[in-house]
Steps between C-alpha positions, in 0.01 A plus 500: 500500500912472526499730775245346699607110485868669533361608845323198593834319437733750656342661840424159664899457439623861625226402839674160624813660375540771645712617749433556877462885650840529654474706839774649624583535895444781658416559918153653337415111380540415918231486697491719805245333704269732682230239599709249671675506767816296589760473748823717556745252633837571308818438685798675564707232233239511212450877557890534455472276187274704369639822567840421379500423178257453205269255384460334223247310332478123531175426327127557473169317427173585446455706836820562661865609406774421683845679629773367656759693775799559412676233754256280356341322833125679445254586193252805537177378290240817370180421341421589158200691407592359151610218322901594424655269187888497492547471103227497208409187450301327210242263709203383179378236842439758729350715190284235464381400853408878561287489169309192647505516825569855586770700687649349832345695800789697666451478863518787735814627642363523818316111509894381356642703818252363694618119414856626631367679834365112555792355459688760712289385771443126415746402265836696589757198495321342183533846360798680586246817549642669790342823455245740346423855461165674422508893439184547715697425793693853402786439753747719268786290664622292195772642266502538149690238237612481166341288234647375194276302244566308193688757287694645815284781504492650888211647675539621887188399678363605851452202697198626687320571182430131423374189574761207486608175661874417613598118478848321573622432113544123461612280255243444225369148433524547091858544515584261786387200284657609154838450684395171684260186530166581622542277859728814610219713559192242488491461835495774648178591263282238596616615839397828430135419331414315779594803749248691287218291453548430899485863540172579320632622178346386167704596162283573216788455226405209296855465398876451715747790425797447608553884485284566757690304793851525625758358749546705824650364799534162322103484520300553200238842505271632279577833403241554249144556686313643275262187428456354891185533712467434891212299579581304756115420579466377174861314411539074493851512602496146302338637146694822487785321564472233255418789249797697567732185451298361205595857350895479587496149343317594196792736432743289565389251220507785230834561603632165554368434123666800375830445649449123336463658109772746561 
């Protein structure tokens, strides 16, 4: 009887408790892409970027991690077949959530490409995307780099073997406005939303992160496009537009609050 109310007390515990599956990077997580196909447009600079010197890691989400050059003017993004964490964290919400509502979908490596090929086409000053490379195209012209993750770990990687995106590497958003007043950069967001919703483009994050945009060119771009859908048929430029500010401002309540209590 111990034994059994001792378990009823201490599994639900060790469950929202418990630590997240750390995954370690590795090229093997990357996914090589043979059922898109992209666009080989690499110039002579960004190849030489590439090609002379390594790269290191500057951050990852859900679907994509990202490395910068070594002169530090572009970022190579691969897509993640799965979810990578950094550190182990303890996260009893996200236990939680799962146990109710179940596990986040991951999307497809190929749909999140997808999103970027669109906005190599449609979006490439509102997303610094100046290139993008598909193994199906099998040119065997690009060279291979040097990686270097989070615990300086390198890995030499074939270029041709995988599916990636090149983008100009701005300044991001998040750190912009922890070093200054929000009107620095506030402008040239609204600017930007409206450029998207004009464009077709619907976001389906429910939430502003200011980790997902930069400053490039002193214009504001989205470098995150993992959550964006083109449906220009369908798109009020006035609704998506309100939506996407309504989001900025919500954030910038929560933030304006917290700076108050601090």
């Amino acid at each position: 009887m111990k034994r059994a109310i001792f378990l009823i007390l201490v599994l639900p515990v060790l469950f929202f408790f418990s630590a997240t599956r750390l995954v370690h990077f590795s090229p093997e997580i990357i996914f090589k892409g043979k059922k898109v196909v992209g666009e080989n447009l690499l110039d002579s600079s960004c190849l030489q970027a590439i090609s002379e010197g390594p790269l290191h890691v500057i951050g990852n989400g859900g679907e994509a991690i990202a490395f910068v050059t070594a002169n530090g003017q572009y970022v190579l993004k691969f897509f993640l077949k799965k979810h990578l964490q950094k550190t182990r964290l303890f996260k009893p919400k996200k236990q939680f959530r799962q146990l109710v509502f179940g596990k986040r979908k991951v999307n497809y490596p190929e749909k999140v490409f997808e999103k970027y090929l669109l906005a190599y086409k449609h979006l490439p000053l509102e997303s610094g995307v100046i290139a993008v490379h598909s193994p199906k195209l099998n040119g065997k012209d690009l060279p291979s780099c040097t990686l270097i993750d989070y615990q300086n770990k390198q890995y030499q990687i074939d270029l041709n073997e995988f599916t990636f995106v090149v983008q100009k590497k701005g300044e991001i958003i998040e750190n912009l406005i922890s070093l200054s007043d929000f009107e620095t950069v506030e402008l040239k967001l609204l600017e930007l939303f409206e450029t998207l919703a004009r464009k077709g483009f619907i976001s389906k994050s429910l939430v502003f992160n200011p980790a997902n945009f930069a400053i490039l060119n002193d214009k504001a771009v989205m470098i995150d496009l993992g959550k964006i859908e083109f449906a220009p048929q369908d798109v009020s430029y006035e609704i998506e537009d309100a939506k996407l500010q309504e989001r900025y401002y919500k954030w910038k309540r929560k933030q304006v609050l917290r700076r108050a209590e601090q």
